[in-house]
C-alpha positions in Angstrom: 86.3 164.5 102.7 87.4 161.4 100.6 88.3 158.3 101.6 91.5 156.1 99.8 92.1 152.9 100.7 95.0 150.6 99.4 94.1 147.1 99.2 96.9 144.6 100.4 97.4 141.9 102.8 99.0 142.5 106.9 101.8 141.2 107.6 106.0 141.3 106.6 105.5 138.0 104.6 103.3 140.1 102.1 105.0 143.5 102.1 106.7 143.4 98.5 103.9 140.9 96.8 102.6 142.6 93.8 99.0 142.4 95.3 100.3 144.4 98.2 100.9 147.2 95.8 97.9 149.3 97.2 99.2 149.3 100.4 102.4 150.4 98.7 100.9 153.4 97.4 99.2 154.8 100.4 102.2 154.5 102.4 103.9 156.9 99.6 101.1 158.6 99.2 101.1 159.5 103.2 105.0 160.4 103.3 104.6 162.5 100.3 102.3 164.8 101.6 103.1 164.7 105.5 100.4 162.8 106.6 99.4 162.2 110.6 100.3 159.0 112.3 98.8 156.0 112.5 96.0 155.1 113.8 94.1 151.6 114.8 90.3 151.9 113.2 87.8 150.1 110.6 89.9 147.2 111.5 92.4 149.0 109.8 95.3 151.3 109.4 94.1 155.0 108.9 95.7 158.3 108.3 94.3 161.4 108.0 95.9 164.2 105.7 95.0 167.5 103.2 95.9 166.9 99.5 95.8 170.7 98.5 92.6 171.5 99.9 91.2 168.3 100.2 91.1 166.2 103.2 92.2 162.6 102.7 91.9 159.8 104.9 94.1 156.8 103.8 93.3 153.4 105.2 94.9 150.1 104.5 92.4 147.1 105.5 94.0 144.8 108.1 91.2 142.1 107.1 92.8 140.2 104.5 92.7 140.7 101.0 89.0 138.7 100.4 87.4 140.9 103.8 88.3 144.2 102.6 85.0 145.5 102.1 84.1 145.2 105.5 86.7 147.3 106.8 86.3 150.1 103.9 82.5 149.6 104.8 82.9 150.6 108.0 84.4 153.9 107.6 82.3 155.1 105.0 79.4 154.4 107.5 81.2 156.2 109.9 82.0 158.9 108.0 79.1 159.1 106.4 80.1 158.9 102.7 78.9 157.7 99.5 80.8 155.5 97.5 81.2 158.3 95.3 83.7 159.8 98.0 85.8 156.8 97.6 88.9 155.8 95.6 90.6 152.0 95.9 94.2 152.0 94.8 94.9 148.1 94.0 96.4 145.5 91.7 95.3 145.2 88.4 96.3 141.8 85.9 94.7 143.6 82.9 97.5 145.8 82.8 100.9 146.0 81.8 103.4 146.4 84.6 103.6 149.8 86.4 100.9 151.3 84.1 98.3 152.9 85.7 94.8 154.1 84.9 91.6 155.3 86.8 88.0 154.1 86.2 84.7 154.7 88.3 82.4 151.6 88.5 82.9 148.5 86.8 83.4 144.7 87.7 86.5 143.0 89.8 87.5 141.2 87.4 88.4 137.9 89.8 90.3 140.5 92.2 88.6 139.3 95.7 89.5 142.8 97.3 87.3 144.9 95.0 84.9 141.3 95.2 84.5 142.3 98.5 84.0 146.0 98.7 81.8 146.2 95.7 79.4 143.6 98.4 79.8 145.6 101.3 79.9 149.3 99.4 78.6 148.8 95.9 80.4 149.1 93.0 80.7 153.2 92.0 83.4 154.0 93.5 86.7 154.9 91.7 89.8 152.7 91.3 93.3 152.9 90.5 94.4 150.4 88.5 97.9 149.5 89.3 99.4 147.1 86.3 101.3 144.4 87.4 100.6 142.5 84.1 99.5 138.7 83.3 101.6 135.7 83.8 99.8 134.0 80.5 98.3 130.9 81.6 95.3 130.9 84.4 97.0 128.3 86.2 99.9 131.4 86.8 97.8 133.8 88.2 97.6 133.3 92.1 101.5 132.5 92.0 102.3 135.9 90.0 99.7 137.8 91.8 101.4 136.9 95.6 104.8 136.9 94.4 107.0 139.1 95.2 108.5 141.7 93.0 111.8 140.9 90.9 115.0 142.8 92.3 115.1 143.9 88.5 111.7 145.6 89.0 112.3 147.1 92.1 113.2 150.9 90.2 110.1 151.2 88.1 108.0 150.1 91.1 109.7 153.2 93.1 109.5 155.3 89.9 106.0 154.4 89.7 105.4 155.0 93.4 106.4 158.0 93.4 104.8 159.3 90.2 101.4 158.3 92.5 102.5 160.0 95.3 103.7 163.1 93.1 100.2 163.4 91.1 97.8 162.5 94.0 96.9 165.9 94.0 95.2 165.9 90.5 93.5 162.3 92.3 92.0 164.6 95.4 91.0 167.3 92.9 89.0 164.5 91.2 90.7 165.3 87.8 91.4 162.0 86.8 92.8 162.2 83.0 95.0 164.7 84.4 96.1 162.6 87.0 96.7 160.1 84.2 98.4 161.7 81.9 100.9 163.8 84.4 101.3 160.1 85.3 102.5 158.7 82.1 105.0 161.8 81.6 106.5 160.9 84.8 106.8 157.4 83.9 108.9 158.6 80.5 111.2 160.3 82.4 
C-alpha cells in the first residue's frame, strides 16, 4: 500500500492557485483511474484506489498548507507505513512551469508543506516536483506562489495534469525515470 498526498490549501478561494497544484493532481489522478469516493479522515480528504496492481490511497490535507504534516502523519501511523511508502505531489519554484521531476529525500526548500511533513514524517519520502517557476525577485514569491493561474496557462496545466494522471502508473510501480520520461513525451505532444 502507498500513500500520495497532494499538498494544497481547502477552500474555493485556493482552488486554481499554483500552490494548490498538488491537490490538482490527486483529483486527476483519482478520475483517471476510477477511484472510490470521498471520505472524511487524517483531517483530510482520502480516496482509496488500485494503480495496476498497486493499492493507492490519495489524500489531500485539509490542515492548511504550513499543518500538512500532521494530517499525512496521521495516516501513515494508521496505516502503518514508512515514509518510504509515501509520495507528496506539490509545488515546486525551482522549476520551470509545468515541468515535472521526482526525487526521494532532500530539503523543502522554503515550501512550508514539505516543512511540515519532513517534522512530523521525516524527510525520505518521495516528491513530485510540480514546476511552477520563479517570479525573480524574493519579494515575488508568496504573491506568485498563491496566485492563481493565468487564463493563458490554463492548457498546459490540463496537458500537464493529465500526463500525471496518464503515467501514475509508472509512479505506483515505483519506476520513477520512467514515470519521468513518459512524462516529458507527453508534454511534447
Amino acid at each position: 500500500m502507498q500513500l500520495w498526498v497532494g499538498l494544497g490549501n481547502p477552500g474555493p478561494r485556493y482552488a486554481m492557485q499554483r500552490h494548490n497544484v498538488g491537490f490538482m493532481a490527486c483529483d486527476v489522478i483519482a478520475d483517471m483511474h476510477d477511484f472510490g469516493p470521498v471520505q472524511k479522515k487524517f483531517q483530510g480528504w482520502l480516496q482509496e484506489g488500485r494503480i495496476g496492481s498497486e493499492k493507492i490511497l490519495l489524500l489531500k490535507p485539509a490542515t492548511f498548507m504550513n499543518e500538512s504534516g500532521r494530517s499525512v502523519g496521521e495516516a501513515l501511523r494508521f496505516y502503518k507505513l514508512d515514509p518510504g511508502s509515501l509520495t507528496v505531489f506539490h509545488d515546486e519554484l525551482d522549476l520551470a512551469p509545468f515541468k515535472v521531476r521526482v526525487k526521494v529525500g532532500g530539503g523543502h526548500a522554503g515550501h512550508n508543506g514539505l516543512r511540515s511533513i519532513d517534522a512530523h514524517c521525516g524527510a525520505d519520502f518521495r516528491r513530485v516536483r510540480i514546476g511552477i517557476g520563479h517570479p525573480g525577485h524574493k519579494d515575488r514569491v508568496h504573491g506568485h506562489v498563491l496566485g492563481n493561474y493565468a487564463k493563458s496557462e490554463m492548457d498546459d496545466l490540463a496537458q500537464m495534469l493529465g500526463a500525471i494522471g496518464a503515467c501514475a502508473e509508472w509512479l505506483a510501480r515505483g519506476d520513477d525515470p520512467r514515470f519521468m520520461s513518459e512524462m516529458a513525451l507527453k508534454m511534447q505532444d
